[in-house]
Backbone bond lengths (Angstrom), bond angles and torsions (degrees), N, CA, C in turn:
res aa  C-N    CA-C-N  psi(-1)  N-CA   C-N-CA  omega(-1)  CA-C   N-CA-C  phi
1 X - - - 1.449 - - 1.520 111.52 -
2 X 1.373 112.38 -38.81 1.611 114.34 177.75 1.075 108.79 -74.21
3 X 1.556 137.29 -8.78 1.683 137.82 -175.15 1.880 112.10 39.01
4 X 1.541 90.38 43.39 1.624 107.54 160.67 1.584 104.52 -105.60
5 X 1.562 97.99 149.69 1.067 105.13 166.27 1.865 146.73 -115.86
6 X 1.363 77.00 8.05 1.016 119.77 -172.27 1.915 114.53 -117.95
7 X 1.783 127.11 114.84 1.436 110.54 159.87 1.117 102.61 -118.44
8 X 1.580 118.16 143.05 1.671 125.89 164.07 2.072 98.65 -72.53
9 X 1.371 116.67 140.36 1.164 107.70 -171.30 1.536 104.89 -124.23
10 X 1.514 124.43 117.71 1.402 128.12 -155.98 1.894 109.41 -77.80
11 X 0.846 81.99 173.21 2.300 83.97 173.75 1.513 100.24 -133.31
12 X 1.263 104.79 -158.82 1.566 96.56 -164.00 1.518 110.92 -73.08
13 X 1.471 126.51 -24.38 1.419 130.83 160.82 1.112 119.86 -77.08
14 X 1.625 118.29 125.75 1.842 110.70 178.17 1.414 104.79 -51.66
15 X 1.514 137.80 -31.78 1.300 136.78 -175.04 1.679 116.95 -62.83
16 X 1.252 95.96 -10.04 1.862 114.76 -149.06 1.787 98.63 -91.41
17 X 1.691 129.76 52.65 1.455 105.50 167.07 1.483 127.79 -66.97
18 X 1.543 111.22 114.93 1.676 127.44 174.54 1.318 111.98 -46.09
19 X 1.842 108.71 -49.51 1.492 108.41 -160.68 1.386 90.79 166.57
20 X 1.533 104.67 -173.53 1.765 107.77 -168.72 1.750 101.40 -135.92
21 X 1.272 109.26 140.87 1.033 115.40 -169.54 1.600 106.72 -85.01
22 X 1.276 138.68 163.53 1.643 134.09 171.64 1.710 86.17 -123.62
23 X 1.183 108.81 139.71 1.305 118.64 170.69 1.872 110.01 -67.04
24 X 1.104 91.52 -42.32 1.705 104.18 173.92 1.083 134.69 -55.40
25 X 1.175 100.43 -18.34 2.180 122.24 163.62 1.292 114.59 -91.83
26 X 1.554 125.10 -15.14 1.336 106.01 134.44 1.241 155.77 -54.71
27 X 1.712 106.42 -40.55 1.133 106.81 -175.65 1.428 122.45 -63.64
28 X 1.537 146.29 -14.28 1.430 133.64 169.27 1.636 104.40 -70.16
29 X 1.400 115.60 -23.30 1.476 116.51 -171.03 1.901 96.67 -70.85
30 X 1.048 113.28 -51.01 1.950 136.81 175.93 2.411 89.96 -42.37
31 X 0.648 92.30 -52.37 1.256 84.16 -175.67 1.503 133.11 -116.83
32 X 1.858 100.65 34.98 1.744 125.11 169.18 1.039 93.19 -138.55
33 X 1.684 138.24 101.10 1.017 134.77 177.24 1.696 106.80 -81.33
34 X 1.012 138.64 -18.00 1.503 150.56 134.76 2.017 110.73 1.31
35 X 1.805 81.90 -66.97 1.611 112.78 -151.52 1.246 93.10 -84.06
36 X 1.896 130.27 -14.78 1.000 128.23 -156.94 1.808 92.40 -90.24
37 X 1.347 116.43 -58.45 1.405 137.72 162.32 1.731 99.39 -9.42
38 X 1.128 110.77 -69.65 1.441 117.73 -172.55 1.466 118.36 -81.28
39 X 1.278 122.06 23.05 1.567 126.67 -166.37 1.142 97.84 -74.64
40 X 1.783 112.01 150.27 1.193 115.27 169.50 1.681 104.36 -163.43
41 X 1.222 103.43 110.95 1.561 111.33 -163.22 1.414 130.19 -48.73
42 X 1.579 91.79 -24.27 1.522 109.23 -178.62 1.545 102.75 -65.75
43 X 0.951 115.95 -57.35 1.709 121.55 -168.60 1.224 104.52 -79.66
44 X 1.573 126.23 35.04 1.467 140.34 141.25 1.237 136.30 -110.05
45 X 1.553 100.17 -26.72 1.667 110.76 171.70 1.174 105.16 -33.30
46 X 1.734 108.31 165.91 1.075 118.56 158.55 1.927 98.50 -128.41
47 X 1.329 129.17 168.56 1.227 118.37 -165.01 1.220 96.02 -110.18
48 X 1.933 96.30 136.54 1.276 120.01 -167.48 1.750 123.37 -72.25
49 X 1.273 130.63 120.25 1.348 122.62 176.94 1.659 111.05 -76.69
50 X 1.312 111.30 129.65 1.649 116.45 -169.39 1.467 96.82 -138.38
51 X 1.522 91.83 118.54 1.540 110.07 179.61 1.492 106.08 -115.35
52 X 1.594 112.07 169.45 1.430 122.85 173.67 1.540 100.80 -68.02
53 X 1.150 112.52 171.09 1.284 141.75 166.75 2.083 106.17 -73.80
54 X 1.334 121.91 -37.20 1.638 122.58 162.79 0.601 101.67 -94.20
55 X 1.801 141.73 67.05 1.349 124.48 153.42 1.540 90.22 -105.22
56 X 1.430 82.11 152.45 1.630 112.54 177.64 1.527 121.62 -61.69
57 X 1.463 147.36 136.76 1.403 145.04 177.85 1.703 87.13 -55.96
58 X 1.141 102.83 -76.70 1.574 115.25 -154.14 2.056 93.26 -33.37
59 X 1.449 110.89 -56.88 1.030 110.71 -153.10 1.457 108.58 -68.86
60 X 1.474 105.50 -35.14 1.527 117.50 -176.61 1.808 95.90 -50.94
61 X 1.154 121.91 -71.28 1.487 142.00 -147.27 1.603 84.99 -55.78
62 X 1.778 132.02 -54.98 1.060 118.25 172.34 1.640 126.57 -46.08
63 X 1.726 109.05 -25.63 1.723 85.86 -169.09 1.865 84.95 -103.68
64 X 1.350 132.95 14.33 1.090 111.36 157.61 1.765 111.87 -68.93
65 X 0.966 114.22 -47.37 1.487 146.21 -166.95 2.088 93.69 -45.90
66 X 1.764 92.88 -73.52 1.674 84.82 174.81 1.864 131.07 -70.13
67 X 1.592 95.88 -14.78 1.230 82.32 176.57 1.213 107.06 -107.93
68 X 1.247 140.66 15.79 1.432 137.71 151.39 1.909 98.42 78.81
69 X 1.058 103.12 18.21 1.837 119.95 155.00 0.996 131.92 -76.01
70 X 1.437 126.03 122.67 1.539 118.18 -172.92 1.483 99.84 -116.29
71 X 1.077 142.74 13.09 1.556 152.10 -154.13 1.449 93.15 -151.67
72 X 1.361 117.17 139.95 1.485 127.94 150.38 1.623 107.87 -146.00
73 X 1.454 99.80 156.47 1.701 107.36 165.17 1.506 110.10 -113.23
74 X 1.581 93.72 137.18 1.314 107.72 -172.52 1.369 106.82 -96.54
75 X 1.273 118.78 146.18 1.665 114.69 -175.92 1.505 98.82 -131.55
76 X 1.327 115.62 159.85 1.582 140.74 -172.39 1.295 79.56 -78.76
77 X 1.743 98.41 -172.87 1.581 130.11 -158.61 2.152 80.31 -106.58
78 X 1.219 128.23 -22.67 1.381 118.64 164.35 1.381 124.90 -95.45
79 X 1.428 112.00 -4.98 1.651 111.89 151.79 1.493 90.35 117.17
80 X 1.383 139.24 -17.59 1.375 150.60 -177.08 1.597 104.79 -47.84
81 X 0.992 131.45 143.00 1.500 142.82 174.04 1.999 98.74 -67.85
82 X 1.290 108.93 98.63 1.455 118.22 157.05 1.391 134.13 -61.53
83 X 1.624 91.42 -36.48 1.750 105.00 -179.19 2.081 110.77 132.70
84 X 1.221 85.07 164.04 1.501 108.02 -165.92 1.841 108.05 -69.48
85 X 1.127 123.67 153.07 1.168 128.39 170.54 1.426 138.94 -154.14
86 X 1.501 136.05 99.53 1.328 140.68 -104.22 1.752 87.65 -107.65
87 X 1.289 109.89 171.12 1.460 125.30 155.58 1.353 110.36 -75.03
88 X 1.401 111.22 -38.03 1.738 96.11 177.42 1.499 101.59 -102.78
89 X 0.988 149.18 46.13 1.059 167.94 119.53 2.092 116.45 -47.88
90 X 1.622 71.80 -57.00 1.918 86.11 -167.46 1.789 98.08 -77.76
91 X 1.186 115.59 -34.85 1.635 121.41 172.06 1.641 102.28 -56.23
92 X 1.318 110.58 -63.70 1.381 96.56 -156.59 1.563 114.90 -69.88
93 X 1.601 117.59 -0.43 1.171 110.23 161.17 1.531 122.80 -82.57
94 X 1.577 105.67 -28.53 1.471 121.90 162.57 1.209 119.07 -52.84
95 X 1.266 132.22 -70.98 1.219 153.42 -175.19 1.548 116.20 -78.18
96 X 1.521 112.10 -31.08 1.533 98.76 -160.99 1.151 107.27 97.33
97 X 1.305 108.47 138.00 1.810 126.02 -166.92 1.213 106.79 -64.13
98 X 1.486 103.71 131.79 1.705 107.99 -172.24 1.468 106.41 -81.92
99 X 0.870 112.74 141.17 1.662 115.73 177.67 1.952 111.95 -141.14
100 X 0.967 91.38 -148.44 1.834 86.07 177.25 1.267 111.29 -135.28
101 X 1.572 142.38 -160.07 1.332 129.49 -161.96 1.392 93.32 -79.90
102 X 1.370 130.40 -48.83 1.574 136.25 -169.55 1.834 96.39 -29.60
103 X 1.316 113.24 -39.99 1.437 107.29 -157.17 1.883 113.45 -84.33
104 X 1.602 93.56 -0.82 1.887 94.91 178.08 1.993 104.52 -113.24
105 X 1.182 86.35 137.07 1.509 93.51 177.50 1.230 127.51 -41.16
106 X 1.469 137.96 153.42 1.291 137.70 -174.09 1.718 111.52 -66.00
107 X 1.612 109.31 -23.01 1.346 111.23 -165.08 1.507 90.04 -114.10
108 X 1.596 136.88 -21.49 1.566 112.20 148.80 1.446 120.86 -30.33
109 X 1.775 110.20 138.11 1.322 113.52 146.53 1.360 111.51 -98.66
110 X 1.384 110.01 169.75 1.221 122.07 -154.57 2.058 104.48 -127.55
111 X 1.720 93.71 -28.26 1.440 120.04 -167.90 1.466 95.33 -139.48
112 X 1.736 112.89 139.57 1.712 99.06 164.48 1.766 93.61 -147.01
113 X 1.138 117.65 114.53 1.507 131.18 -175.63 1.415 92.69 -94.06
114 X 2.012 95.60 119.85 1.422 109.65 167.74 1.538 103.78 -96.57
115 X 1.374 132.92 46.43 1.256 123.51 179.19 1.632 126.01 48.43
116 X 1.001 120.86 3.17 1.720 117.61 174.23 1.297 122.69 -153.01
117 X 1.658 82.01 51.39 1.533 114.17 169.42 1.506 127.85 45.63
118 X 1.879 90.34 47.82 1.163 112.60 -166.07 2.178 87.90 -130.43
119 X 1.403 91.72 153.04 1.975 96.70 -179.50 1.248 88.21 -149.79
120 X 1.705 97.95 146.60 1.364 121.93 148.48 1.521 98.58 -114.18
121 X 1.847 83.65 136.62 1.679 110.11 -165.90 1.355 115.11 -109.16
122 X 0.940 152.65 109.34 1.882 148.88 166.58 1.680 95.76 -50.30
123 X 0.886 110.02 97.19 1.333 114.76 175.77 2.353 108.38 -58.17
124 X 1.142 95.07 -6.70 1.617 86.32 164.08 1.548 106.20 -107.09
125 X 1.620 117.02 31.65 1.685 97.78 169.30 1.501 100.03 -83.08
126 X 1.847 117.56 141.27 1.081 121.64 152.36 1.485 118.65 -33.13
127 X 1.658 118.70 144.77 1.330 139.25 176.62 1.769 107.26 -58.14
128 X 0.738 133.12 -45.27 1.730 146.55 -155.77 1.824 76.82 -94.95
129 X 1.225 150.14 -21.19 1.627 123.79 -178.22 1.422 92.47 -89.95
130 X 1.411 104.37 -51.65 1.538 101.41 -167.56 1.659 91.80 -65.89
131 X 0.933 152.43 -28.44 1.342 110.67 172.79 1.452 114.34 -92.47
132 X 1.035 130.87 25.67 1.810 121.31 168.25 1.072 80.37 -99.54
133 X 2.010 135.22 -46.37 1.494 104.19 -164.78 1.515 122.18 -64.99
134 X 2.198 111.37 -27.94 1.621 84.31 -170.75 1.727 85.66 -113.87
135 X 0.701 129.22 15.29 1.424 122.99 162.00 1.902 110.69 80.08
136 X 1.421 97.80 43.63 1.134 120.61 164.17 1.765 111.52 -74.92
137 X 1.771 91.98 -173.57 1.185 101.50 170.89 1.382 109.24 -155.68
138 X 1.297 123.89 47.64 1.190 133.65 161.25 1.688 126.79 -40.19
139 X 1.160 127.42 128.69 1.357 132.30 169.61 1.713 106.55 -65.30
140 X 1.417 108.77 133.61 1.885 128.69 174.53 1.039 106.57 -106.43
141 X 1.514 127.16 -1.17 1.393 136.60 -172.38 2.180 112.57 -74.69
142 X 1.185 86.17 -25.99 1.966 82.74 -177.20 1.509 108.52 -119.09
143 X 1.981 106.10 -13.80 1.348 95.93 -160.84 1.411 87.23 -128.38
144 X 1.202 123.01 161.33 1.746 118.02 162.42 1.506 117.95 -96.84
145 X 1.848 116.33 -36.48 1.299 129.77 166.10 1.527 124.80 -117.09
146 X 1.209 110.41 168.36 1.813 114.94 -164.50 1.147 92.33 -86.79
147 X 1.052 132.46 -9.67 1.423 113.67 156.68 1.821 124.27 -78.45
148 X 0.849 79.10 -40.16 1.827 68.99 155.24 1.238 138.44 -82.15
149 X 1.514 104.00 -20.61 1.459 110.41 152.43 1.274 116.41 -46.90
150 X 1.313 113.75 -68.57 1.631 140.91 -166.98 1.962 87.91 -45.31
151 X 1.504 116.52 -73.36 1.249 114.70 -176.78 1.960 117.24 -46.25
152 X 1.299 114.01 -2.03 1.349 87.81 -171.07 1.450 95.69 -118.15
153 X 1.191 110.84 7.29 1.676 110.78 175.92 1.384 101.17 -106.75
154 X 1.556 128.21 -11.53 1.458 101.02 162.35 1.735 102.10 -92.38
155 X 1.071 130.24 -24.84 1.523 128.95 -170.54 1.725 114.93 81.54
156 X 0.932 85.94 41.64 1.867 91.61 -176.91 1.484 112.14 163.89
157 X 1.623 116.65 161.41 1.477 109.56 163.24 1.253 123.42 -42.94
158 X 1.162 115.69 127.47 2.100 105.95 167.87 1.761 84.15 -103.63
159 X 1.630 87.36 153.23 1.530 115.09 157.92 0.984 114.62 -75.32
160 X 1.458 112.23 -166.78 1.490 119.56 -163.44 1.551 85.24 -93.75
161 X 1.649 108.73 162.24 1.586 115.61 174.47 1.531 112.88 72.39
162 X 1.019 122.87 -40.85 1.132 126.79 157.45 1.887 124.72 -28.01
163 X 1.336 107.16 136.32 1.899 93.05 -159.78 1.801 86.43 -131.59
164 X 1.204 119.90 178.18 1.840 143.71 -176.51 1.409 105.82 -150.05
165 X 1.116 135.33 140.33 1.079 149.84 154.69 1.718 123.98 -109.13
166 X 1.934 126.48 103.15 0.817 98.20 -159.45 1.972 77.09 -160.05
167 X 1.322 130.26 161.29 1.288 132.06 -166.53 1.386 103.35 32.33
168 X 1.196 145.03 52.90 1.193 129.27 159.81 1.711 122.10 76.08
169 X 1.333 98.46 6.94 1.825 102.35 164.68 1.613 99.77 -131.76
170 X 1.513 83.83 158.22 1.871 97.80 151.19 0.972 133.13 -118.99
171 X 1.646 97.97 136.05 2.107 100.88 -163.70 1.456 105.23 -101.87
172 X 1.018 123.13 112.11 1.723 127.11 167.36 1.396 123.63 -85.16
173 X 1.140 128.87 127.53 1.639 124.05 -179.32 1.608 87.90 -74.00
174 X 1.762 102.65 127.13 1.632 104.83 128.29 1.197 137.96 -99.79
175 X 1.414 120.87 -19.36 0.886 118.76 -175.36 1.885 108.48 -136.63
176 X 1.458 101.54 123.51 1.178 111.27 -176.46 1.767 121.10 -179.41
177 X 1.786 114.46 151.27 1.207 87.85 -138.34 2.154 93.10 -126.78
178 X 1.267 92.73 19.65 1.711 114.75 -173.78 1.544 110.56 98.59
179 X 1.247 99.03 -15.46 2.025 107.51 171.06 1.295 113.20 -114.20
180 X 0.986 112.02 -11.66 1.900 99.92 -155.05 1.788 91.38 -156.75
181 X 1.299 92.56 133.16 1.516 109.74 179.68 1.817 122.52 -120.04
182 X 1.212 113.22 85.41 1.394 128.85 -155.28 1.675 120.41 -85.70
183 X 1.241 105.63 -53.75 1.505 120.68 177.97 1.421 109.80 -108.50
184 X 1.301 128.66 146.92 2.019 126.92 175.50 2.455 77.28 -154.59
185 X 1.788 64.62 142.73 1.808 90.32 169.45 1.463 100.23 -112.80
186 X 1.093 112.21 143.92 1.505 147.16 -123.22 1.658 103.56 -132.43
187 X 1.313 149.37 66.27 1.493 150.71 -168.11 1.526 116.27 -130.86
188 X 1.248 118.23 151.00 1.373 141.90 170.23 1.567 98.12 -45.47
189 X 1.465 104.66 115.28 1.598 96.69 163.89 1.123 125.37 -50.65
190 X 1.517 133.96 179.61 1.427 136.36 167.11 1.645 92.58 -105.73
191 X 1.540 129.59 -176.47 1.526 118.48 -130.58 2.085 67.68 -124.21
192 X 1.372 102.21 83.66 1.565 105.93 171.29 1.299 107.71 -144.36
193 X 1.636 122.67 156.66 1.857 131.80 -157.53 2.033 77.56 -50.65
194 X 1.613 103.10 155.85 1.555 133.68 153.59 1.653 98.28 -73.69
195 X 1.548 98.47 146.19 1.045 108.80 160.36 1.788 112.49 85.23
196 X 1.415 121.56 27.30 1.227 128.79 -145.85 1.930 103.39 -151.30
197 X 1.574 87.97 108.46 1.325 106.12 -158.64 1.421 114.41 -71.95
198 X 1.237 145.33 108.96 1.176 131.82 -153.85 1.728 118.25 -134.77
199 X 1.294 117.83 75.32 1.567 143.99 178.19 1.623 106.70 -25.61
200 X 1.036 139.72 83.70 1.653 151.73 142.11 1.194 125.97 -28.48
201 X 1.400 107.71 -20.54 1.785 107.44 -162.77 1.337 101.19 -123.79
202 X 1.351 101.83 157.00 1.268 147.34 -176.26 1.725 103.05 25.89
């Protein structure tokens, strides 16, 4: 009903997170009423990532990145539960608040084709435009914009000039300022592995 996908799951201390629930590990239990009989939440967790309260975006977004966590708990300097902190959380301070097309002007572009199969990209266009425009097939499932795509295949801020190689294009930052990643150019890969992070600068 809350259309989270994510629960932090408490222990006998409100301070005390066990682990985090995925809504998505319910559902085989939702349809074995057997398996349901024998439920037991513990032996669903998944284990919770708990960071300080000064942890870094850049750094955070990296240990989301290796530990394949999109949820963390943040704790005080006395160990107390501060509060929750999302993957798109850490984007939309990166990137700028994700929103949907409703939220860019009628006379924004979103895409700008210099004819030689070269693009400048708004790194907040939704995933599902950019792929009707290049006829990808990107997953909308973890990210809402290609810029957060783009950010989770390098695993950290990229600078400016800085390029990714990943579905068969290469994304270059143009515009970006060590926080915020605004503009990426848009090109035909060169014939090297997907998914293969590849540093441009300096």
């Amino acid at each position: 009903e809350s259309a989270h996908s994510r629960f932090p799951v408490l222990g006998d201390d409100p301070d005390e997170i066990i682990g985090i629930m995925l809504a998505k590990d319910l559902l085989p239990l939702a349809l074995d009423p057997a398996r349901m009989e024998r439920f037991s939440i513990k032996d669903h967790l998944r284990r919770a990532l708990v960071i300080p309260e000064s942890k870094r975006l850049d750094s955070l977004l990296r240990d989301f990145r290796i530990s394949r966590n999109h949820m963390a708990v943040v704790v005080n300097e006395y160990g107390g539960i501060a509060g929750l902190v999302t993957i798109e959380d850490v984007l939309e301070q990166i990137v700028g608040e994700i929103g949907d097309e409703h939220d860019i002007d009628e006379d924004d572009y979103l895409v700008k084709d210099h004819g030689n199969q070269e693009y400048t990209v708004k790194a907040l266009i939704p995933v599902d435009e950019f792929n009707e425009h290049f006829g990808t097939r990107f997953s909308d499932e973890e990210f809402d914009t290609i810029g957060g795509l783009v950010l989770q295949h390098f695993g950290r801020l990229p600078a400016r000039d800085e390029s990714v190689t990943f579905g068969g294009l290469c994304f270059t930052v143009l515009s970006a300022d060590g926080r915020t990643i605004r503009l990426l150019r848009v090109s035909p890969a060169a014939a090297e592995p997907a998914d293969t992070a590849d540093s441009t600068a300096g």
